[in-house]
OpenMM code with the backbone's topology and positions (N, CA, C; nanometers):
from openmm import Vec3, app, unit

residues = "UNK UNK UNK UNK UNK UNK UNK UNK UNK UNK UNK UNK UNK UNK UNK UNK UNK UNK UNK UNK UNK UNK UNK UNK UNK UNK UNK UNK UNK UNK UNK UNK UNK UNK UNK UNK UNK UNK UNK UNK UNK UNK UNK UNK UNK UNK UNK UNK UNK UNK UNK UNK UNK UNK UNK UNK UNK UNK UNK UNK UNK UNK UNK UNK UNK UNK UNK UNK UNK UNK UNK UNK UNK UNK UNK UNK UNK UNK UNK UNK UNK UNK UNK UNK UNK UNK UNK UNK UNK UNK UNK UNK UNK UNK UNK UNK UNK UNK UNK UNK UNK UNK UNK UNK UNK UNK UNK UNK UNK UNK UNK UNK UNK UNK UNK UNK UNK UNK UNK".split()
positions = [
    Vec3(0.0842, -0.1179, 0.0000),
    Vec3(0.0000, 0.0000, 0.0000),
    Vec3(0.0892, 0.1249, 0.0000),
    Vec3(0.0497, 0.2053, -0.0700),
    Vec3(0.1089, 0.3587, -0.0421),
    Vec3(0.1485, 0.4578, 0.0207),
    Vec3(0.2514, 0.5080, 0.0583),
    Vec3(0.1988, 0.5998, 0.1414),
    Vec3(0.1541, 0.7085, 0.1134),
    Vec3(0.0884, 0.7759, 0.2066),
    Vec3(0.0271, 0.9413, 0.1472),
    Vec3(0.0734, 1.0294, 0.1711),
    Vec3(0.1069, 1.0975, 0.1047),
    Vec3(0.2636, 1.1858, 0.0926),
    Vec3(0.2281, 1.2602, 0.2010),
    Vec3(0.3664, 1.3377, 0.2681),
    Vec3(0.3481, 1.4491, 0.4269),
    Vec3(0.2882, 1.5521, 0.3918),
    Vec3(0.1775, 1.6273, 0.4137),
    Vec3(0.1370, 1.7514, 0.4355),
    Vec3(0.2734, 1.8400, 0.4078),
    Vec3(0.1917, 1.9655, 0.3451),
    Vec3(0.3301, 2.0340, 0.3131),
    Vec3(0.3691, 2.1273, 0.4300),
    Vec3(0.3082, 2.1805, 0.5317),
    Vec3(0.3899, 2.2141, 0.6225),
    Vec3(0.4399, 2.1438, 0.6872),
    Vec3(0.4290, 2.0368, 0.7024),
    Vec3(0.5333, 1.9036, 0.7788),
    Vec3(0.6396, 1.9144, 0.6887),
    Vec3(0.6299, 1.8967, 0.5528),
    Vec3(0.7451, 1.8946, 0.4458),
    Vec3(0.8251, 1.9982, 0.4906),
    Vec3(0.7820, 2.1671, 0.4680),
    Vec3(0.8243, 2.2393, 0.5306),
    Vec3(0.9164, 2.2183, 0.6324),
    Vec3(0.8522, 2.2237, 0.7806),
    Vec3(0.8954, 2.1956, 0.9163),
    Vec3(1.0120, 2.1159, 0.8797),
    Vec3(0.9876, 2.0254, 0.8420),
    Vec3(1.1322, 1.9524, 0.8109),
    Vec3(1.2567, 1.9805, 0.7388),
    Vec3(1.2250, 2.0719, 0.6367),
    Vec3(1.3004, 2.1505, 0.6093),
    Vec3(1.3998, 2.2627, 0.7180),
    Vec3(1.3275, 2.3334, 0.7719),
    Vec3(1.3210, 2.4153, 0.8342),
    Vec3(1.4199, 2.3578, 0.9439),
    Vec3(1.4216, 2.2633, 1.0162),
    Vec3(1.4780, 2.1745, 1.1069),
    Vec3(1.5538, 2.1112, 1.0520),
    Vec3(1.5706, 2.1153, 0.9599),
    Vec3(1.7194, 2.0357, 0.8970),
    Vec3(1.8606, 2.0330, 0.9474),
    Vec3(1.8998, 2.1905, 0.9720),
    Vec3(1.9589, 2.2144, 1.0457),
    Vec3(2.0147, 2.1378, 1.1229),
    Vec3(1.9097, 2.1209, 1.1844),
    Vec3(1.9615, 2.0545, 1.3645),
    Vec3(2.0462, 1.9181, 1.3421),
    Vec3(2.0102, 1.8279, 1.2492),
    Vec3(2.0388, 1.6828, 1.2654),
    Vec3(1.8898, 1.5855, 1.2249),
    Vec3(1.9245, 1.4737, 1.1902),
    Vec3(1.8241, 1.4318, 1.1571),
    Vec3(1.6785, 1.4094, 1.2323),
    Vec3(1.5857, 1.4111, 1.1571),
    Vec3(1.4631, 1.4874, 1.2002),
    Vec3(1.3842, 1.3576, 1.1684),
    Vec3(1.2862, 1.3200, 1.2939),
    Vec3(1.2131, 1.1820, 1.2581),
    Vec3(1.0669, 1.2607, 1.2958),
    Vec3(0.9504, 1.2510, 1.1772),
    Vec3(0.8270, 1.2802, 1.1986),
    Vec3(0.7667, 1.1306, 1.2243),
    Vec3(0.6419, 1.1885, 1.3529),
    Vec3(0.5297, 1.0803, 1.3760),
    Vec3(0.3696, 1.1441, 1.3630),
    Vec3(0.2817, 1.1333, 1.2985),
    Vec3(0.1570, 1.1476, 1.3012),
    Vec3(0.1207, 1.1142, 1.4176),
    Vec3(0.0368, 1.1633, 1.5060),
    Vec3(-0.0356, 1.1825, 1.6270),
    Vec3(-0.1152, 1.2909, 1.6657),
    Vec3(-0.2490, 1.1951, 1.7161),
    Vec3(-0.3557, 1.2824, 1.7255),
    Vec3(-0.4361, 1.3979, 1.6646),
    Vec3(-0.4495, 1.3729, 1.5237),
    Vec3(-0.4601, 1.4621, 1.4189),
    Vec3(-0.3478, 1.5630, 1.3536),
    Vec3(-0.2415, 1.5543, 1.4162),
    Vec3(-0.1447, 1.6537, 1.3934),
    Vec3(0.0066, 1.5427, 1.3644),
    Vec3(0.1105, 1.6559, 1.3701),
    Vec3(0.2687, 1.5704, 1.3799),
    Vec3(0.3330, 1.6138, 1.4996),
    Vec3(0.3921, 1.5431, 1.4999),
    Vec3(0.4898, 1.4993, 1.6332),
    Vec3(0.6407, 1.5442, 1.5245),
    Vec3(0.7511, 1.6041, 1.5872),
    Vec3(0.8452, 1.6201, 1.5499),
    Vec3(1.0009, 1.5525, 1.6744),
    Vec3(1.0944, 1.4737, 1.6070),
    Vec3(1.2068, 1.4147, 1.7342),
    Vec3(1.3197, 1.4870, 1.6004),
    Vec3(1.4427, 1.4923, 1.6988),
    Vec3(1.5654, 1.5123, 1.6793),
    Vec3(1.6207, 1.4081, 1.7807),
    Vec3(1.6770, 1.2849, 1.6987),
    Vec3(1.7488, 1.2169, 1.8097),
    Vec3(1.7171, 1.1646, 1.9213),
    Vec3(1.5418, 1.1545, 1.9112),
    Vec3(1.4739, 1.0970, 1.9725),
    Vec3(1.4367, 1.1876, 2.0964),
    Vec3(1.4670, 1.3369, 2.0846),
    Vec3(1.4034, 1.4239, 2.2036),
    Vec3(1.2743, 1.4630, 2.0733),
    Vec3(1.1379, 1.4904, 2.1637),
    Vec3(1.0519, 1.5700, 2.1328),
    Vec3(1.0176, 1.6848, 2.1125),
    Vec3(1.0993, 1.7441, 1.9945),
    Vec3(1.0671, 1.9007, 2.0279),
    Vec3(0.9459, 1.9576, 1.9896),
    Vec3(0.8956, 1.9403, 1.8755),
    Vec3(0.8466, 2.0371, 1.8569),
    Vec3(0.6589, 1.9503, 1.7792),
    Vec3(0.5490, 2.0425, 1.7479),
    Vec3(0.4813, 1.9497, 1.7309),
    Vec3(0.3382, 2.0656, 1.6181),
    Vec3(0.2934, 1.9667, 1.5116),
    Vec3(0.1822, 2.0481, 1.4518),
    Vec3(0.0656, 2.0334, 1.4967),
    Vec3(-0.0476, 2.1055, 1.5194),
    Vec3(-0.1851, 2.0718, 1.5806),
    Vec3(-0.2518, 2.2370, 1.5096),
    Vec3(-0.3551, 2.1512, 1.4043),
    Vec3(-0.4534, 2.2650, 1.3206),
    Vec3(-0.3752, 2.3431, 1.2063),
    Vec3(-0.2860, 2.2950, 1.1725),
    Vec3(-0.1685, 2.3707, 1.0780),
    Vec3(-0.0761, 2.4812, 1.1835),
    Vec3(-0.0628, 2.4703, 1.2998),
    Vec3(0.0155, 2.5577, 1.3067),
    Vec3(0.1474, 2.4790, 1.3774),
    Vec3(0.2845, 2.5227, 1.3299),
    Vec3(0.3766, 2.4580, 1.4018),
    Vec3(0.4101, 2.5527, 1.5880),
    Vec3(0.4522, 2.4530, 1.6757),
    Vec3(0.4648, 2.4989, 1.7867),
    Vec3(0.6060, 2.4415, 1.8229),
    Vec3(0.6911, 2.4989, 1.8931),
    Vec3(0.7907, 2.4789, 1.9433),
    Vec3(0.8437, 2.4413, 2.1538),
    Vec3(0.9046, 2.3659, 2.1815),
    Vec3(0.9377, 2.3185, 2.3178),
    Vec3(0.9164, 2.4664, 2.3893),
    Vec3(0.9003, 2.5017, 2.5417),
    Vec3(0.9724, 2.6304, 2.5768),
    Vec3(0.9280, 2.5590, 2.7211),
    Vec3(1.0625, 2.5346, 2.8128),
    Vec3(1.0299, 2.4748, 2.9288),
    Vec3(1.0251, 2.5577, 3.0537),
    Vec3(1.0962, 2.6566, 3.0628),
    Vec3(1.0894, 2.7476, 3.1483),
    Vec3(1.0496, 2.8969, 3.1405),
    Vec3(0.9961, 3.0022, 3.2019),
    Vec3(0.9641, 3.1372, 3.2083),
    Vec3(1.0432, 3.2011, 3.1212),
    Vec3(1.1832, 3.2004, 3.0886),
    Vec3(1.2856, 3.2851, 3.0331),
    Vec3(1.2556, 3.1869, 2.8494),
    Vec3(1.2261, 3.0882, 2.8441),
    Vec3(1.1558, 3.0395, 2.7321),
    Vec3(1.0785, 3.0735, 2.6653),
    Vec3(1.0000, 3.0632, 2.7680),
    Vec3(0.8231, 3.1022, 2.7166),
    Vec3(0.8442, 3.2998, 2.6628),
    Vec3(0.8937, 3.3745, 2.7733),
    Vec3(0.8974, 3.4843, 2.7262),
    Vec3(0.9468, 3.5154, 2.6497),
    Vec3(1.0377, 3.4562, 2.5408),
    Vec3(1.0466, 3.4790, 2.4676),
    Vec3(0.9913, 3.4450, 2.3492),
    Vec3(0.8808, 3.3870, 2.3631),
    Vec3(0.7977, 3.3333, 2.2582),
    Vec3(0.7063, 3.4623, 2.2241),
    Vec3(0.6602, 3.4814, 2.4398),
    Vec3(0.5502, 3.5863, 2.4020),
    Vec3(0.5764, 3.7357, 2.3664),
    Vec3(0.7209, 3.7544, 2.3766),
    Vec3(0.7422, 3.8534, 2.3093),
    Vec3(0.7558, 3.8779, 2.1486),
    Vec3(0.7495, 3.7177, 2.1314),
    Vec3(0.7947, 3.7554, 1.9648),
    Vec3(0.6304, 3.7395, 1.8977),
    Vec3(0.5160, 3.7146, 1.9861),
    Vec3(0.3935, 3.7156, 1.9560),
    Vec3(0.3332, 3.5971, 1.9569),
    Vec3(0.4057, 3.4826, 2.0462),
    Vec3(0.3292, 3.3579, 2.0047),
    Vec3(0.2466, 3.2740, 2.0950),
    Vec3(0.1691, 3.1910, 2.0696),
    Vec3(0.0824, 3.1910, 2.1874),
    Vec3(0.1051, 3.0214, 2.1967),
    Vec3(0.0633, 2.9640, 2.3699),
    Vec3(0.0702, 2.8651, 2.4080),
    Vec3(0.0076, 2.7508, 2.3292),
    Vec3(0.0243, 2.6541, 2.3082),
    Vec3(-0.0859, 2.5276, 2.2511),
    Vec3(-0.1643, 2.5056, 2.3733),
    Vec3(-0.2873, 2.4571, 2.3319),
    Vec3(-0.3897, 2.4226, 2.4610),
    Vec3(-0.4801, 2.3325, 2.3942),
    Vec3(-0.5314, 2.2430, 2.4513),
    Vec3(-0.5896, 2.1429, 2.4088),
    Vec3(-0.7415, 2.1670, 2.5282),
    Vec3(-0.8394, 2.1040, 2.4576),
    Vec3(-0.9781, 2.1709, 2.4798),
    Vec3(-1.0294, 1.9973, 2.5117),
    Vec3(-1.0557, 1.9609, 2.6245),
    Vec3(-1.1037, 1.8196, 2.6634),
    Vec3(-1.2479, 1.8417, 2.6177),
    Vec3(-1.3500, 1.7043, 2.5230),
    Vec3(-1.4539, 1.6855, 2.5354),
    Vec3(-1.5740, 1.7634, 2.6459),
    Vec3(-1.4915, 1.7504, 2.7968),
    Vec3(-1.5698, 1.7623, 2.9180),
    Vec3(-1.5680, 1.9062, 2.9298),
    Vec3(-1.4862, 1.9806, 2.8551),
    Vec3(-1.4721, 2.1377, 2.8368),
    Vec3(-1.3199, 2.1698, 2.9466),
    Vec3(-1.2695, 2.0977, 2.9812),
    Vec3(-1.1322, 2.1213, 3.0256),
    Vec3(-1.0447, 2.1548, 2.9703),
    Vec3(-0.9611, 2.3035, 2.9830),
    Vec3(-0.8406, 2.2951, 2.8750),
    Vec3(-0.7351, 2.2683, 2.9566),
    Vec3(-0.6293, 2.2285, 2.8671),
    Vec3(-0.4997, 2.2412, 2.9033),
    Vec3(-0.3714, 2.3370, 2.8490),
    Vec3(-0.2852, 2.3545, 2.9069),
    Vec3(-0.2013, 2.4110, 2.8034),
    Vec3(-0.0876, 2.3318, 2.8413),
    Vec3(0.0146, 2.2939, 2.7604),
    Vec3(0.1376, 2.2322, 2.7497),
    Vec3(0.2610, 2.3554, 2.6883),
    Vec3(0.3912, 2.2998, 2.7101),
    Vec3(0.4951, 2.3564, 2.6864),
    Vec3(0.5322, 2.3502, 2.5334),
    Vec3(0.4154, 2.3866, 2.4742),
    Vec3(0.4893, 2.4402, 2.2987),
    Vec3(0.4406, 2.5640, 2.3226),
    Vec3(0.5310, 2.6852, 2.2290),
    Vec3(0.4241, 2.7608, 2.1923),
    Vec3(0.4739, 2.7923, 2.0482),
    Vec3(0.3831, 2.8259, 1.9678),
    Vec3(0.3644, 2.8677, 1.8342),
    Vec3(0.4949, 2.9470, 1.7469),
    Vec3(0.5537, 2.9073, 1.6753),
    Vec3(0.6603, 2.9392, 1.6143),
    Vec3(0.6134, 3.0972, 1.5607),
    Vec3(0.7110, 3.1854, 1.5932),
    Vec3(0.7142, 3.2899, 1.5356),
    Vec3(0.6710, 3.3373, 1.4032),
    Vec3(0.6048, 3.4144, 1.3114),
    Vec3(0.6050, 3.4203, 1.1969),
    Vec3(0.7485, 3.4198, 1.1290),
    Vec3(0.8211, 3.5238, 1.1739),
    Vec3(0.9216, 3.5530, 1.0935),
    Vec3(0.9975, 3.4593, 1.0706),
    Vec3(1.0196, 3.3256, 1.2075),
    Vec3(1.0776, 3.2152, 1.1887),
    Vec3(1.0808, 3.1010, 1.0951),
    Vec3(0.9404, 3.0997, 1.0769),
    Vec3(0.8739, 3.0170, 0.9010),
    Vec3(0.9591, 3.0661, 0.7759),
    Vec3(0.9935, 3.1685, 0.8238),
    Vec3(1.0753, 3.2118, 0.6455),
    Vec3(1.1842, 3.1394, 0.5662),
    Vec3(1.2565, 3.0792, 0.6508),
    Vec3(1.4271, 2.9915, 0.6194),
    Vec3(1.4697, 2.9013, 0.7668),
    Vec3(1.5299, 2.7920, 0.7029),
    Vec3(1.5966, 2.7531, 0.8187),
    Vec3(1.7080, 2.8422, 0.8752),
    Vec3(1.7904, 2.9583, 0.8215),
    Vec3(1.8154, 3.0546, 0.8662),
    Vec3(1.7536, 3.0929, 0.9961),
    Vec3(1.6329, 3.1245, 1.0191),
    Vec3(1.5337, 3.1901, 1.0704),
    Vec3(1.4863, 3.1097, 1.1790),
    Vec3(1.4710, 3.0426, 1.1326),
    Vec3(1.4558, 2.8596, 1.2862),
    Vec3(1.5258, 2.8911, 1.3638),
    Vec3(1.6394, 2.8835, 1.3109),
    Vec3(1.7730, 2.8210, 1.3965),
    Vec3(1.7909, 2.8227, 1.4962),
    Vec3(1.8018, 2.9612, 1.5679),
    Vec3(1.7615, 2.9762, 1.7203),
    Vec3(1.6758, 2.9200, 1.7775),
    Vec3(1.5106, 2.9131, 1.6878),
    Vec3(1.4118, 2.8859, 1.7802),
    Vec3(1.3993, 2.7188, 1.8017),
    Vec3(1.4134, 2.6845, 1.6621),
    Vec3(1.4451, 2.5464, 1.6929),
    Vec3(1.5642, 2.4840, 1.7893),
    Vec3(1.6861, 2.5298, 1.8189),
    Vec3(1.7835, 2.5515, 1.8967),
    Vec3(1.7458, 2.5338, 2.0389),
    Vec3(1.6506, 2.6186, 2.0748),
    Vec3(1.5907, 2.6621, 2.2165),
    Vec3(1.5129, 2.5425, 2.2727),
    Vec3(1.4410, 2.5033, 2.1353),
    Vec3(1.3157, 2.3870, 2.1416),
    Vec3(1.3994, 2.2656, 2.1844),
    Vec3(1.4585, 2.2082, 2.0997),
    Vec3(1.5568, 2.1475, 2.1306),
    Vec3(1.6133, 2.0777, 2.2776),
    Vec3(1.7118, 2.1841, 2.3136),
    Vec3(1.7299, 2.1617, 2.4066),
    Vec3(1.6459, 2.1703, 2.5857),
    Vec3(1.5094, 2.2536, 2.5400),
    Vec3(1.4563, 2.2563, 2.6200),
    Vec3(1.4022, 2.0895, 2.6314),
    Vec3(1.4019, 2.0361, 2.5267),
    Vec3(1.3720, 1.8758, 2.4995),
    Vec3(1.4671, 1.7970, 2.5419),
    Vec3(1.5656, 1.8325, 2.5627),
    Vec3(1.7097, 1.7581, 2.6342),
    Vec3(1.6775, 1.7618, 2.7545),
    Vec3(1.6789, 1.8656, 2.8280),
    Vec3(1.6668, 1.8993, 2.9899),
    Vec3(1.5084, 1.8360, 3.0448),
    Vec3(1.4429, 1.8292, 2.9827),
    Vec3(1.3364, 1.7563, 3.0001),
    Vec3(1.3735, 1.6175, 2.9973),
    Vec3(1.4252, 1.5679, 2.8900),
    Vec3(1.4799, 1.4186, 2.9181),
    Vec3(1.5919, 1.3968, 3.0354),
    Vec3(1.6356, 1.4949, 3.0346),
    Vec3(1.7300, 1.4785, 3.1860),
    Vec3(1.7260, 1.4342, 3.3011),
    Vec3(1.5584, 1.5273, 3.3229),
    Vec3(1.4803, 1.5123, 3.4744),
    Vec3(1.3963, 1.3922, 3.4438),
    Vec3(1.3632, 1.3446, 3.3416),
    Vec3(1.3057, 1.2086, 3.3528),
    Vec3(1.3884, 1.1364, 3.3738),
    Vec3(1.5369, 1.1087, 3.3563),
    Vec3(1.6094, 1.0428, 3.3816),
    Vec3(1.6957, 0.9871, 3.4946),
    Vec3(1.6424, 1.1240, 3.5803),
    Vec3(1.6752, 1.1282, 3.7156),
    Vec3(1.6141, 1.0935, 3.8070),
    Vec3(1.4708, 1.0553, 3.7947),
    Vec3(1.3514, 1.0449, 3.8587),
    Vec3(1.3377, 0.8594, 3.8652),
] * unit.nanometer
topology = app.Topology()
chain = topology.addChain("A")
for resn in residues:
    res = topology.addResidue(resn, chain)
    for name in ("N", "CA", "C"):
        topology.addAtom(name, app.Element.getBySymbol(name[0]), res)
């Protein structure tokens, strides 16, 4: 059987992340899942890409560059929000333009595997 070719902002995204080292996509939960080396950075949900940001000095810099948290909306009307938030516009332009943010994502995905590792 076939496969059905990646959505083109996944194509994209992958592009975009090239950079880093090799880049393994997983489909999940209507969206993609993005690994580098088997950390989780970064992830698509509704077409928009979102990036890791694990701590305050992270995040603010997301929300300064205008980007907003992912949040997931439970059946029962519960939301959540998790540690992506929404890739910058200007960042979509080149992997040039990633680099940092994917960079940040990244390793905020390392240090996260750290403390699981310690636990």
């Amino acid at each position: 059987m076939a496969r059905k070719p990646l959505p083109e902002i996944v194509r994209w995204s992958q592009e975009l992340f090239a950079p880093l080292g090799s880049i393994r996509t997983k489909a999940m939960f209507g969206g993609w899942g993005f690994y580098c080396d088997d950390f989780f950075f970064a992830l698509i949900a509704n077409e928009v890409l979102y990036l890791k940001a694990d701590d305050e000095e992270s995040q603010a810099r997301f929300r300064a560059a205008g980007s907003e948290p992912f949040s997931y909306r439970y059946p029962d009307g519960r939301t959540i929000t998790m540690a992506y938030w929404s890739a910058p516009e200007e960042a979509l332009d080149s992997p040039n333009a990633m680099a940092p943010w994917a960079r940040g994502a990244l390793a905020c995905a390392v240090r996260a595997g750290a403390k699981k590792r310690k636990r």
